[in-house]
N, CA, C and O atoms as a GROMACS GRO file, in nm:
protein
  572
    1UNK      N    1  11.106 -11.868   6.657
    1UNK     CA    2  11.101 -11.961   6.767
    1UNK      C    3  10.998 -11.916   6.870
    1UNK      O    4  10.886 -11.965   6.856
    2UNK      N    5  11.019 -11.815   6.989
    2UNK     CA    6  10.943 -11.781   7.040
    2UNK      C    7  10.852 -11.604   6.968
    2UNK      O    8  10.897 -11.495   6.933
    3UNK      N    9  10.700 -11.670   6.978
    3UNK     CA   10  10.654 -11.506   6.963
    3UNK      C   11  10.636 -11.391   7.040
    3UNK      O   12  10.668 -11.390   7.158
    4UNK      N   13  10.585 -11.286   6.980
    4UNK     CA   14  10.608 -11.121   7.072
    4UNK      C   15  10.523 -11.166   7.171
    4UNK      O   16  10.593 -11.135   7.267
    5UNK      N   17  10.436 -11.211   7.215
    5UNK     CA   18  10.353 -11.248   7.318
    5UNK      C   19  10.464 -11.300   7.441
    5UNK      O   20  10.485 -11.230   7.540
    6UNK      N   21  10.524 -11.419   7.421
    6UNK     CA   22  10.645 -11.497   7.461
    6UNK      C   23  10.731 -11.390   7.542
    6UNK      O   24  10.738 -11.359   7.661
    7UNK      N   25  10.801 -11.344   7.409
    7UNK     CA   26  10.868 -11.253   7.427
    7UNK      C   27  10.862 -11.149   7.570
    7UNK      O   28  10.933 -11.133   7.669
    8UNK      N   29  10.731 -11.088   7.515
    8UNK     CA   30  10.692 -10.961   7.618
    8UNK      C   31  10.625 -11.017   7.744
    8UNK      O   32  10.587 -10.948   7.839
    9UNK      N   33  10.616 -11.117   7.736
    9UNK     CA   34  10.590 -11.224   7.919
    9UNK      C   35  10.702 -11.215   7.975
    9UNK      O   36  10.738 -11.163   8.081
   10UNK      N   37  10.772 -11.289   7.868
   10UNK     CA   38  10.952 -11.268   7.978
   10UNK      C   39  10.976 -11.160   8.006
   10UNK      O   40  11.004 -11.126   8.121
   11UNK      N   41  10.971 -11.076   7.902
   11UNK     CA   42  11.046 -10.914   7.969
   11UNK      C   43  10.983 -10.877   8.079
   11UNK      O   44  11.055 -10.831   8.168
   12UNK      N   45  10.828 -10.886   8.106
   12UNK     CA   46  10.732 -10.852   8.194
   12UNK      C   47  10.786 -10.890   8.368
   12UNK      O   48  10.809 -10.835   8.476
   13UNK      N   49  10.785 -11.042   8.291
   13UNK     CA   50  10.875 -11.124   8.458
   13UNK      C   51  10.970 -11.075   8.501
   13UNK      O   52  10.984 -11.041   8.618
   14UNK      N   53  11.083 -11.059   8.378
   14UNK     CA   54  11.215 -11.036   8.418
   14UNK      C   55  11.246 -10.902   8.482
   14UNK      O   56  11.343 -10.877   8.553
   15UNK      N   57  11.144 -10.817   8.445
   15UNK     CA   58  11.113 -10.653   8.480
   15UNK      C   59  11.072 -10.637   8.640
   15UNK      O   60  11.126 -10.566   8.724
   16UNK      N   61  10.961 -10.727   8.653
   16UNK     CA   62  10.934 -10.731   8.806
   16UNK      C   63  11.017 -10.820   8.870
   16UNK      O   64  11.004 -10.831   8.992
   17UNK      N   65  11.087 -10.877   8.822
   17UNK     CA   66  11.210 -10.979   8.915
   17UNK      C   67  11.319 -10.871   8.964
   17UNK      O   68  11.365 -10.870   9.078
   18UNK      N   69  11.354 -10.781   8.862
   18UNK     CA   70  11.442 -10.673   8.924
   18UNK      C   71  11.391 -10.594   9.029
   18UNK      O   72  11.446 -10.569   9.136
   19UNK      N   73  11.267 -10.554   8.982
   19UNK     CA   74  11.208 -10.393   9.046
   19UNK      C   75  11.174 -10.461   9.207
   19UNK      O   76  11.154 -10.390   9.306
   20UNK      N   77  11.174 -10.594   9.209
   20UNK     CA   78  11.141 -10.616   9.354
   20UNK      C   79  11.264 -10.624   9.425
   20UNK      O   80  11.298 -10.586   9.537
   21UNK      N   81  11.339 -10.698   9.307
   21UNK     CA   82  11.449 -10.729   9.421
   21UNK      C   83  11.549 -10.563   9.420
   21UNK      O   84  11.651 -10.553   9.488
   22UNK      N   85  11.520 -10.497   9.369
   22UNK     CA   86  11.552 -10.362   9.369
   22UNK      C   87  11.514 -10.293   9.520
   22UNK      O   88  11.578 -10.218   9.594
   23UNK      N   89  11.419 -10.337   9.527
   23UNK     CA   90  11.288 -10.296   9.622
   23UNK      C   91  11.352 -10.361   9.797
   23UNK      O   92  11.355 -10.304   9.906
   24UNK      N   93  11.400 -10.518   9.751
   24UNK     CA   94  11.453 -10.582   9.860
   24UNK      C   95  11.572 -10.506   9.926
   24UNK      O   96  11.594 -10.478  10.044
   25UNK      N   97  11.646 -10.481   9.809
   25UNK     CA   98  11.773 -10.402   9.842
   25UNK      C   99  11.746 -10.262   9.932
   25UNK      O  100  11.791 -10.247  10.046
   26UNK      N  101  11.698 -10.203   9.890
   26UNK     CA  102  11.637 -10.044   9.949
   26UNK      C  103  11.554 -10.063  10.083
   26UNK      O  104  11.553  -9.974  10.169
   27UNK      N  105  11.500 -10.157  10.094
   27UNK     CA  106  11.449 -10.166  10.253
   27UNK      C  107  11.542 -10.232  10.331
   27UNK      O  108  11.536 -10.195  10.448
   28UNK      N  109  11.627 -10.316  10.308
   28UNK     CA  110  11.758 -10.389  10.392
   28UNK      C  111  11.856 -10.280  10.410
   28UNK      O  112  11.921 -10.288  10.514
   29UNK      N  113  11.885 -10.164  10.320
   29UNK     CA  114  11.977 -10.064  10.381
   29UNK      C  115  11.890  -9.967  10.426
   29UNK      O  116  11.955  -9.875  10.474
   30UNK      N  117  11.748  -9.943  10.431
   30UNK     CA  118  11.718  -9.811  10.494
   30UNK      C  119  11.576  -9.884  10.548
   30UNK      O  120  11.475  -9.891  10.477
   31UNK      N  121  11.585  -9.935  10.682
   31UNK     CA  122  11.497 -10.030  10.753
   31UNK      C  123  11.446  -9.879  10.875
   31UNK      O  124  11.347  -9.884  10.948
   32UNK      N  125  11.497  -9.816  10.870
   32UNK     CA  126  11.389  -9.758  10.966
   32UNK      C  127  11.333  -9.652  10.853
   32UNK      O  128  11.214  -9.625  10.874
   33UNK      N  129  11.390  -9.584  10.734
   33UNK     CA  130  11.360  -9.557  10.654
   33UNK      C  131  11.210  -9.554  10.593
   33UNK      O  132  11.134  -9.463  10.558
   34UNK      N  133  11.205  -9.666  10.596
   34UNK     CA  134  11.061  -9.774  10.566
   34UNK      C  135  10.993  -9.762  10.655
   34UNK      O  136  10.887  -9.711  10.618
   35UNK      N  137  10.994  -9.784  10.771
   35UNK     CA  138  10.910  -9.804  10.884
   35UNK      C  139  10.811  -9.659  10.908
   35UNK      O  140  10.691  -9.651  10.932
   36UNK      N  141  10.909  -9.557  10.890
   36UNK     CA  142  10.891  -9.392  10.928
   36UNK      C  143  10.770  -9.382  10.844
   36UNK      O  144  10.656  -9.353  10.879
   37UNK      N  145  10.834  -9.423  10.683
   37UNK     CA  146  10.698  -9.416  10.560
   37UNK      C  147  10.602  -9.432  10.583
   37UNK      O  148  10.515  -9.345  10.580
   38UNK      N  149  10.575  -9.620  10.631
   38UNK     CA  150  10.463  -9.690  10.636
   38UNK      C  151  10.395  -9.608  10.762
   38UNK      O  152  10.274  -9.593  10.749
   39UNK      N  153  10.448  -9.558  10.872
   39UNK     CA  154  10.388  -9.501  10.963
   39UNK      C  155  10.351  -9.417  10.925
   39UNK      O  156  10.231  -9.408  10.950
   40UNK      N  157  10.406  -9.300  10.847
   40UNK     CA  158  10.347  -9.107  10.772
   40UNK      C  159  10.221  -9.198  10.753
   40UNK      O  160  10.118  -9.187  10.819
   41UNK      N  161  10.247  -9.302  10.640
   41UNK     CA  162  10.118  -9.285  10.554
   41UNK      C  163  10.001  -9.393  10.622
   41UNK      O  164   9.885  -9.394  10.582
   42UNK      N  165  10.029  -9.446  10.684
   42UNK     CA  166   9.905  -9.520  10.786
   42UNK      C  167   9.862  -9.389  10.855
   42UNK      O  168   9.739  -9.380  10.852
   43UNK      N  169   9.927  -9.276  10.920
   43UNK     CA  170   9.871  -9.168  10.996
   43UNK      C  171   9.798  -9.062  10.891
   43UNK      O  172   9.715  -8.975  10.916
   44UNK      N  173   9.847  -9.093  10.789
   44UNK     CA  174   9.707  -8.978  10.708
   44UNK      C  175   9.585  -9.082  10.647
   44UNK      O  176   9.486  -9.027  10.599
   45UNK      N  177   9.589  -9.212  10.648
   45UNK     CA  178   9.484  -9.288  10.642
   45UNK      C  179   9.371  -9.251  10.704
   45UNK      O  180   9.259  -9.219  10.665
   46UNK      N  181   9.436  -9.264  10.839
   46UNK     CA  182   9.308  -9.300  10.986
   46UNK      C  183   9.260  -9.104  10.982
   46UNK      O  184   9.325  -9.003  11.007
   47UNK      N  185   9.153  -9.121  10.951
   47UNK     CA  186   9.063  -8.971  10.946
   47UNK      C  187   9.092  -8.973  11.126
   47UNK      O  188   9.127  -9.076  11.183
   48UNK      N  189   9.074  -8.859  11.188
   48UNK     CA  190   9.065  -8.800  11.347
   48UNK      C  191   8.932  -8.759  11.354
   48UNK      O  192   8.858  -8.710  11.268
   49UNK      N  193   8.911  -8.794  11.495
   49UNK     CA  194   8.732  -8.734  11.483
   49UNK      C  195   8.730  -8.642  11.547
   49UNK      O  196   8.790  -8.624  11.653
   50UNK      N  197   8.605  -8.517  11.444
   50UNK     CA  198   8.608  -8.436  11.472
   50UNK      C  199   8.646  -8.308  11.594
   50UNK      O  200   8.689  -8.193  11.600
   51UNK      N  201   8.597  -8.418  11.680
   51UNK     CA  202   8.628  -8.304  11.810
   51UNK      C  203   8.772  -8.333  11.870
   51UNK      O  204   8.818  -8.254  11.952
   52UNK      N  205   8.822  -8.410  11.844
   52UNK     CA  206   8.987  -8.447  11.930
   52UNK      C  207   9.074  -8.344  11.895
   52UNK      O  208   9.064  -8.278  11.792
   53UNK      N  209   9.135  -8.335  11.955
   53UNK     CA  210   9.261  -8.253  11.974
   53UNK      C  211   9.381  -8.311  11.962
   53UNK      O  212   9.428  -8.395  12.038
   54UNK      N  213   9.456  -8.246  11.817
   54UNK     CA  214   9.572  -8.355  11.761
   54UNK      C  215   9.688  -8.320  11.874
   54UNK      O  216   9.732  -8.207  11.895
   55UNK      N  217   9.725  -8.428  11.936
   55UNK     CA  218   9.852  -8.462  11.986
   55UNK      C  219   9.967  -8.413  11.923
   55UNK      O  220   9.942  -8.411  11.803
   56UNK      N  221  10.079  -8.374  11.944
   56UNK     CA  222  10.216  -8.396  11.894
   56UNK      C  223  10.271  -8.528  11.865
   56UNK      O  224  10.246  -8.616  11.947
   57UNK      N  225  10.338  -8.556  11.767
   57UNK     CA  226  10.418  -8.654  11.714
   57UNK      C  227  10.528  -8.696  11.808
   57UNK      O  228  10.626  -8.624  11.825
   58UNK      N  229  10.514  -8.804  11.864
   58UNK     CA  230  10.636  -8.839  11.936
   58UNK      C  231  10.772  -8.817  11.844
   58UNK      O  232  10.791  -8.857  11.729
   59UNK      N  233  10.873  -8.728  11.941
   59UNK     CA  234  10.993  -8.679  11.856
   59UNK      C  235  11.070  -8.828  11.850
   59UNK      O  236  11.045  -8.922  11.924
   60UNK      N  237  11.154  -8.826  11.760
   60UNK     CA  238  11.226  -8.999  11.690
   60UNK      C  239  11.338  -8.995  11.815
   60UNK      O  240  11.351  -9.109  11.860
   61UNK      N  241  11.410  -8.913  11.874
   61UNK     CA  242  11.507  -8.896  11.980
   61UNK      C  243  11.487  -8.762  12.043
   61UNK      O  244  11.453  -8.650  12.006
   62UNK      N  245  11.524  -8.826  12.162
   62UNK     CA  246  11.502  -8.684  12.226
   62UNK      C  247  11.597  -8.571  12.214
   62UNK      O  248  11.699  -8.608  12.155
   63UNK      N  249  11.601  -8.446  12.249
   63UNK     CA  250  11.658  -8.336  12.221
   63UNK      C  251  11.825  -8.321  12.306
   63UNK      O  252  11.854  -8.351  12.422
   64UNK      N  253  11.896  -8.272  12.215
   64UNK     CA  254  12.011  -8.307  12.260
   64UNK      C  255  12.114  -8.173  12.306
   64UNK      O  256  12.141  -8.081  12.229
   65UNK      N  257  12.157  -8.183  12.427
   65UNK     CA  258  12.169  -8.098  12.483
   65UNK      C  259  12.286  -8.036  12.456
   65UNK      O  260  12.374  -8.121  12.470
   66UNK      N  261  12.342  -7.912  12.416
   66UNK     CA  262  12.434  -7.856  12.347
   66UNK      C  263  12.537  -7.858  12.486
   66UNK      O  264  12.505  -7.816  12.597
   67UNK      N  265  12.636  -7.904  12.457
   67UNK     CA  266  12.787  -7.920  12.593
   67UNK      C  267  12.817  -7.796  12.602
   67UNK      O  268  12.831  -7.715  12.510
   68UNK      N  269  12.830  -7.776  12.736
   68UNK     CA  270  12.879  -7.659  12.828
   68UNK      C  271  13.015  -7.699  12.822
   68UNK      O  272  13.045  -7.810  12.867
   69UNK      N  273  13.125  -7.605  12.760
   69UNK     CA  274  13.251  -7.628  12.711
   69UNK      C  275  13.273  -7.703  12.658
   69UNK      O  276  13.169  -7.751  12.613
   70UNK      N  277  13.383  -7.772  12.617
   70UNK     CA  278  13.399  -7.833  12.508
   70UNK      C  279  13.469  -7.975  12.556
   70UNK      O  280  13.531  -8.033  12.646
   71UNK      N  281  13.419  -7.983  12.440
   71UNK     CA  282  13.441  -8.175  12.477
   71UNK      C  283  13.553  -8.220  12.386
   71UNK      O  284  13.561  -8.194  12.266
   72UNK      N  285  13.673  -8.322  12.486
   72UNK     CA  286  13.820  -8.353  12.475
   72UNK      C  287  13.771  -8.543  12.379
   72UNK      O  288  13.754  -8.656  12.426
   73UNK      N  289  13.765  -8.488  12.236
   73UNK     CA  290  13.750  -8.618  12.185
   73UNK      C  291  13.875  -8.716  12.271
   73UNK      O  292  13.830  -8.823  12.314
   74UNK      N  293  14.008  -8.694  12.296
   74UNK     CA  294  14.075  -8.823  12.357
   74UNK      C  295  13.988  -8.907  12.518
   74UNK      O  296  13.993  -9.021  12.565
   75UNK      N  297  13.924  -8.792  12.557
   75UNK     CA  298  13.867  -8.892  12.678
   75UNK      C  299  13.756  -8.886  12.648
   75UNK      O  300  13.712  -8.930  12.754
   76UNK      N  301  13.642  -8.862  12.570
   76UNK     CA  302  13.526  -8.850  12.610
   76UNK      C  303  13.424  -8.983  12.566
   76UNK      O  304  13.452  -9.027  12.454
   77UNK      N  305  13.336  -9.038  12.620
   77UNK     CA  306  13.252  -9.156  12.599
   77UNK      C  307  13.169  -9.131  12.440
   77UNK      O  308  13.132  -9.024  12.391
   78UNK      N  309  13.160  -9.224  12.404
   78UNK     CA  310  13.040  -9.208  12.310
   78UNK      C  311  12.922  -9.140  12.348
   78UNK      O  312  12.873  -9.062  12.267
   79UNK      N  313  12.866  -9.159  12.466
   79UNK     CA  314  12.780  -9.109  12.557
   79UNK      C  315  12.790  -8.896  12.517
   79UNK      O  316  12.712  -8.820  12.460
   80UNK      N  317  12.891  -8.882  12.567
   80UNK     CA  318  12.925  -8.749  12.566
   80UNK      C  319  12.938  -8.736  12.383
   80UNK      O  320  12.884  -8.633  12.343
   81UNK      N  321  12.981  -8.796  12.305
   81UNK     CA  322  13.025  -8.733  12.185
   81UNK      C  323  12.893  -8.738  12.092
   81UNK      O  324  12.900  -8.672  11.989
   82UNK      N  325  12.803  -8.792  12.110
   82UNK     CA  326  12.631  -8.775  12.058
   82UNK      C  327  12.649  -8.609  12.108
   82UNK      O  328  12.654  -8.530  12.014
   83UNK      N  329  12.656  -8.565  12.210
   83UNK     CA  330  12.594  -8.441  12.196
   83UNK      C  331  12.655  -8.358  12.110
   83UNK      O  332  12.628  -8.238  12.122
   84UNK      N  333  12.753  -8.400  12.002
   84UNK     CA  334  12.827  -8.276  11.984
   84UNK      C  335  12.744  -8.286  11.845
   84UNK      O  336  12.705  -8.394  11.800
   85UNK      N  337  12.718  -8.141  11.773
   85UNK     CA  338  12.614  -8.161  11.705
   85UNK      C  339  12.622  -8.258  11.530
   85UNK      O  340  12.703  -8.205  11.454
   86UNK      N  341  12.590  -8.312  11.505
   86UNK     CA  342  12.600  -8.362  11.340
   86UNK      C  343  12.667  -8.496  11.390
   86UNK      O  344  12.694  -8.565  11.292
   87UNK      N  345  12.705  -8.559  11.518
   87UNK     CA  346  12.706  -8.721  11.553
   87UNK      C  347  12.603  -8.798  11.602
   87UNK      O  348  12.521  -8.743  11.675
   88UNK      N  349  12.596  -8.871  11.585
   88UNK     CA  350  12.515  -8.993  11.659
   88UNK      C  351  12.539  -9.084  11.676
   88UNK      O  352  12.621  -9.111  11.588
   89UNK      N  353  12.516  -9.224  11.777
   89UNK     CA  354  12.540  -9.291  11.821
   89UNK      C  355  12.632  -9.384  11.733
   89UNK      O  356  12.709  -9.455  11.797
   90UNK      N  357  12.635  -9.394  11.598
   90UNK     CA  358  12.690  -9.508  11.496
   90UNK      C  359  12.855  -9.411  11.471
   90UNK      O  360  12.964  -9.460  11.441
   91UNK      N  361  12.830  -9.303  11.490
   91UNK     CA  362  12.958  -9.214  11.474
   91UNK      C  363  13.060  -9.178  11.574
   91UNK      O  364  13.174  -9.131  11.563
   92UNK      N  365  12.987  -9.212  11.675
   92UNK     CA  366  13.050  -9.196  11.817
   92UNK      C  367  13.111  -9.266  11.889
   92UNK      O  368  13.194  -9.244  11.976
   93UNK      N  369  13.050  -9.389  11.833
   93UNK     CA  370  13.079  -9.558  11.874
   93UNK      C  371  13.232  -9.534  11.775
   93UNK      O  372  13.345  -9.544  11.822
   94UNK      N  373  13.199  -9.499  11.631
   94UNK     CA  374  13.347  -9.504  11.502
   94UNK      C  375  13.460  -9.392  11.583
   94UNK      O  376  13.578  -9.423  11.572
   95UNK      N  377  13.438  -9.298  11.643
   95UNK     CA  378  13.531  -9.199  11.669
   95UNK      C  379  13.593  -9.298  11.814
   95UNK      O  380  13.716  -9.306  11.816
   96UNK      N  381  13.536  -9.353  11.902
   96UNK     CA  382  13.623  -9.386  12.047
   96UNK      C  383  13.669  -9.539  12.001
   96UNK      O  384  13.768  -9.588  12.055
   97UNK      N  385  13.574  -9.635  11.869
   97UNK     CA  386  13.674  -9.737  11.859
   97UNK      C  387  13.807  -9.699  11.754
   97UNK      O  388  13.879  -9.792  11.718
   98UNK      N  389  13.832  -9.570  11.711
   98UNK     CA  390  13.918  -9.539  11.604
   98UNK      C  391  14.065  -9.494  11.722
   98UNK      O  392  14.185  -9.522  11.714
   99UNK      N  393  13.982  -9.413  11.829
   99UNK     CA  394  14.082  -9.351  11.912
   99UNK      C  395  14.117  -9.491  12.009
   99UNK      O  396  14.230  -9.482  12.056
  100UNK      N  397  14.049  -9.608  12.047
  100UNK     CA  398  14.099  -9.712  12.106
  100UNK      C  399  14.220  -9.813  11.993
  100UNK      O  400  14.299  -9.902  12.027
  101UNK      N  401  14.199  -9.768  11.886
  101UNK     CA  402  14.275  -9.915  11.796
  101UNK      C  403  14.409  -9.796  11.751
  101UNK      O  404  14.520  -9.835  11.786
  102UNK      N  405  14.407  -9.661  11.680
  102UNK     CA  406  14.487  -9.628  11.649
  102UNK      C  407  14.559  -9.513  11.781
  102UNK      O  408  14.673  -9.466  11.782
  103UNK      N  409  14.482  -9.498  11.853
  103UNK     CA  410  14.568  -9.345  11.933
  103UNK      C  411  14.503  -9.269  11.946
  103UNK      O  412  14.403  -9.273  11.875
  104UNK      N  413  14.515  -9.177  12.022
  104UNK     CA  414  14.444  -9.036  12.088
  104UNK      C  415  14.446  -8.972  11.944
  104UNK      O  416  14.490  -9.040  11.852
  105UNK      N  417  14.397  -8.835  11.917
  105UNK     CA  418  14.386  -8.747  11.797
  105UNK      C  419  14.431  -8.599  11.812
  105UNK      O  420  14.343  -8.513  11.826
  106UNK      N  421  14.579  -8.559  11.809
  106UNK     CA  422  14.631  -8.483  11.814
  106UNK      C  423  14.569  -8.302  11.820
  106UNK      O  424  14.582  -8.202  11.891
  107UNK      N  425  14.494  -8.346  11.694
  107UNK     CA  426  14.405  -8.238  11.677
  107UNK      C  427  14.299  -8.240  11.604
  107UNK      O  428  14.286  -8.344  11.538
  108UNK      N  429  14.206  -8.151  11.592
  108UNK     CA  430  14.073  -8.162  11.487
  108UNK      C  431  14.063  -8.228  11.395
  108UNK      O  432  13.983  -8.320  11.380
  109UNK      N  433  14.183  -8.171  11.282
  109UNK     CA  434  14.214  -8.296  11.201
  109UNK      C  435  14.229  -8.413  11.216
  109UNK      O  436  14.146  -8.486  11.161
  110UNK      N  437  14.290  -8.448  11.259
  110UNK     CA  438  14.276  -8.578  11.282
  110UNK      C  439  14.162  -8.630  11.334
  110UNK      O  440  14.182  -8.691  11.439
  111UNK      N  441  14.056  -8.627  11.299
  111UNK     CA  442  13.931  -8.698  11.307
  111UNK      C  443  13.905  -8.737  11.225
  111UNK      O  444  13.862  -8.852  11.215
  112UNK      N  445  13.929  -8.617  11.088
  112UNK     CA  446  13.940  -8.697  10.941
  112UNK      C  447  13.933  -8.850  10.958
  112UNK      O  448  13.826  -8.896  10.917
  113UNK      N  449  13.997  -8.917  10.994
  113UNK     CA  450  14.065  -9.026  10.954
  113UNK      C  451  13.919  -9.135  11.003
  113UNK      O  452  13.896  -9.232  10.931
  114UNK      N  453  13.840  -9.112  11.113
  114UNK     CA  454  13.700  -9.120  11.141
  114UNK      C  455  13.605  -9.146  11.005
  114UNK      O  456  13.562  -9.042  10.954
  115UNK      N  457  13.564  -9.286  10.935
  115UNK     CA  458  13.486  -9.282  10.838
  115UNK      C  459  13.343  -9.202  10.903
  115UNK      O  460  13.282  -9.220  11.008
  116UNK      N  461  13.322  -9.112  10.795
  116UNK     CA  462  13.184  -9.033  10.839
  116UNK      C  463  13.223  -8.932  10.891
  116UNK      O  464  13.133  -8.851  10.914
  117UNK      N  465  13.330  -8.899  10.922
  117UNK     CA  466  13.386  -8.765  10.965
  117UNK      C  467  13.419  -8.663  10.803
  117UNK      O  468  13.500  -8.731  10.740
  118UNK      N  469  13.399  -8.584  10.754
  118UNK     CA  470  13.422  -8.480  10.656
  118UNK      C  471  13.463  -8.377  10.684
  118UNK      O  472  13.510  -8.349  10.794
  119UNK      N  473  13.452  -8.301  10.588
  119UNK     CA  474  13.526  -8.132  10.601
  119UNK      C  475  13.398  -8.056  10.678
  119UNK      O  476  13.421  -7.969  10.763
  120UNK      N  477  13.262  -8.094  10.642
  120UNK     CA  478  13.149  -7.999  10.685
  120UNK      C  479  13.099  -8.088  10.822
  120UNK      O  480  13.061  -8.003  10.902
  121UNK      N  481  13.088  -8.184  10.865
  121UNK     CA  482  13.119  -8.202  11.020
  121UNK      C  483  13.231  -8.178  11.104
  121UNK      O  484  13.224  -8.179  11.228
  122UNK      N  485  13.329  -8.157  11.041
  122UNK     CA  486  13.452  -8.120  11.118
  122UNK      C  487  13.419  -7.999  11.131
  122UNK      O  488  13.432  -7.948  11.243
  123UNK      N  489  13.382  -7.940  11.051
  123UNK     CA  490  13.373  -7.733  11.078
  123UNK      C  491  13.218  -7.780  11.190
  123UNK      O  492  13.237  -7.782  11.311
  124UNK      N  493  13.126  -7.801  11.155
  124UNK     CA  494  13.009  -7.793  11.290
  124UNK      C  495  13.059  -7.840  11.440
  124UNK      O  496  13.008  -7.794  11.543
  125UNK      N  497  13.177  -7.950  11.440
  125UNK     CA  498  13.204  -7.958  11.592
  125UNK      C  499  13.313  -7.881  11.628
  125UNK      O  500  13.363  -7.874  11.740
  126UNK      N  501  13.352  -7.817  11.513
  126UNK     CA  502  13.531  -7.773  11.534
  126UNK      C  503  13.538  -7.701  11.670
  126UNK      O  504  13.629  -7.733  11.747
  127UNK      N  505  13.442  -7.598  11.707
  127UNK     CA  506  13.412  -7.538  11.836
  127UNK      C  507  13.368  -7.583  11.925
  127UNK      O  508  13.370  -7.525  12.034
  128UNK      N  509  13.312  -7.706  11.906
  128UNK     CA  510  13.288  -7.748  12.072
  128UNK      C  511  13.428  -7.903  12.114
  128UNK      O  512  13.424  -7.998  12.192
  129UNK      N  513  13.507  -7.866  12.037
  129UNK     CA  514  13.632  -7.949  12.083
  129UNK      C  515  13.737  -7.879  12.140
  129UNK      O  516  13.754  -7.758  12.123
  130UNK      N  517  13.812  -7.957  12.212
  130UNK     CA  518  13.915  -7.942  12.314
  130UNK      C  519  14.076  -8.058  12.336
  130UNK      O  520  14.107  -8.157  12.402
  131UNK      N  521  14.121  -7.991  12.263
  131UNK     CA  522  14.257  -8.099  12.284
  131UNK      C  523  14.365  -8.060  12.414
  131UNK      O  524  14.483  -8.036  12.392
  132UNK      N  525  14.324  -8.059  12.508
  132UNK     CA  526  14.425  -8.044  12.588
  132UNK      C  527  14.535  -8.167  12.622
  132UNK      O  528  14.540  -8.269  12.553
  133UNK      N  529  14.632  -8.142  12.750
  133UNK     CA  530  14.717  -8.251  12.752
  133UNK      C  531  14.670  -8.379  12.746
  133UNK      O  532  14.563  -8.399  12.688
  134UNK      N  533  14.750  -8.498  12.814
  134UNK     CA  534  14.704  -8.604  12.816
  134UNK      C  535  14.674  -8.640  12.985
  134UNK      O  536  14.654  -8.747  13.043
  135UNK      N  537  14.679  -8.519  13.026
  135UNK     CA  538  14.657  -8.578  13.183
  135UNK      C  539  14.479  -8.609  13.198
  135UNK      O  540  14.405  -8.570  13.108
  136UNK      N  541  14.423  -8.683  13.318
  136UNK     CA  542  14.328  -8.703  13.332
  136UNK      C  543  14.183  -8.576  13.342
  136UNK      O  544  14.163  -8.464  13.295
  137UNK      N  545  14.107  -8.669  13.430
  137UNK     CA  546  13.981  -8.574  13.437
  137UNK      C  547  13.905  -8.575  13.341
  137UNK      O  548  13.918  -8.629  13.231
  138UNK      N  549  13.793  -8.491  13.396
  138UNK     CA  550  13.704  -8.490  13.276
  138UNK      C  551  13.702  -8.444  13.134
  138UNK      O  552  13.789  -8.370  13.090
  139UNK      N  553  13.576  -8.501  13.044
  139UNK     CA  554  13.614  -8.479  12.889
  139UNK      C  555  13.581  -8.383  12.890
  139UNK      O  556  13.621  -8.324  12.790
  140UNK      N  557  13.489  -8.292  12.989
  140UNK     CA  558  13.421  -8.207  12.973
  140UNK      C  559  13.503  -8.059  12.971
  140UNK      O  560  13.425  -7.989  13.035
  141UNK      N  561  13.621  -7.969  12.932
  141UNK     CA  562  13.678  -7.926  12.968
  141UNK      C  563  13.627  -7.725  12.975
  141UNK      O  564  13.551  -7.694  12.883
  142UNK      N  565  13.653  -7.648  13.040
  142UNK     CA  566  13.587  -7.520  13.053
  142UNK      C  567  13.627  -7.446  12.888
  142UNK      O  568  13.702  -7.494  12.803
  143UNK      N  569  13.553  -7.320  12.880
  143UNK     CA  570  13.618  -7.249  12.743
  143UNK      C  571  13.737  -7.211  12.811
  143UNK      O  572  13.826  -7.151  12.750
   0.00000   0.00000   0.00000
């Protein structure tokens, strides 16, 4: 019916119909991902002339300041819980809407329950947390 010519057109199409939409998929979940790339490799394009003096790379966020005592996940802002090290803003936002819908967090463990929280981010903040009572004040609490 159809010949190898036929044949190996379709496979050809059907091959790049995946690999793009493969392609679609991988830039819709990793969109800054992409962006970072296309920027590396546009910056080794453009030659520098000779005499300039290379600049530093603007850092992607700025540097984050390690908390002076430890910080009381039941009160503390998203704001405050970026600094603690191995969170960021998408994790911080998950830890204070987890502690607004289910309850304060008894103890370390219980962060677990935090999607994106693990055994090896729980050990990197385990020391800069603080569960004291439930009375007020700051999240910020002394050693």
């Amino acid at each position: 019916m159809w010949g190898r010519e036929m044949r190996a057109g379709v496979c050809f199409v059907l091959a790049a119909l995946l690999i793009g939409q493969g392609f679609r998929e991988w830039k819709r979940t990793h969109p800054r991902a992409l962006a970072d790339l296309v920027r590396e490799l546009e910056s080794e394009n453009v030659p520098a002339p000779a005499d300039s003096v290379p600049t530093p790379a603007p850092a992607s966020r700025p540097p984050r300041s390690i908390p002076v005592g430890r910080i009381d996940p039941n009160r503390a802002s998203a704001a405050e819980l970026i600094r603690l090290p191995g969170i960021g803003p998408a994790l911080a936002g998950r830890i204070v809407a987890d502690r607004d819908q289910r309850g304060a967090f008894a103890s370390a463990e219980d962060l677990r329950r935090v999607r994106g929280i693990g055994p090896k981010t729980l050990d990197r903040i385990r020391g800069f947390l603080s569960f004291p009572g439930s009375g007020g004040g700051d999240s910020l609490t002394g050693f």
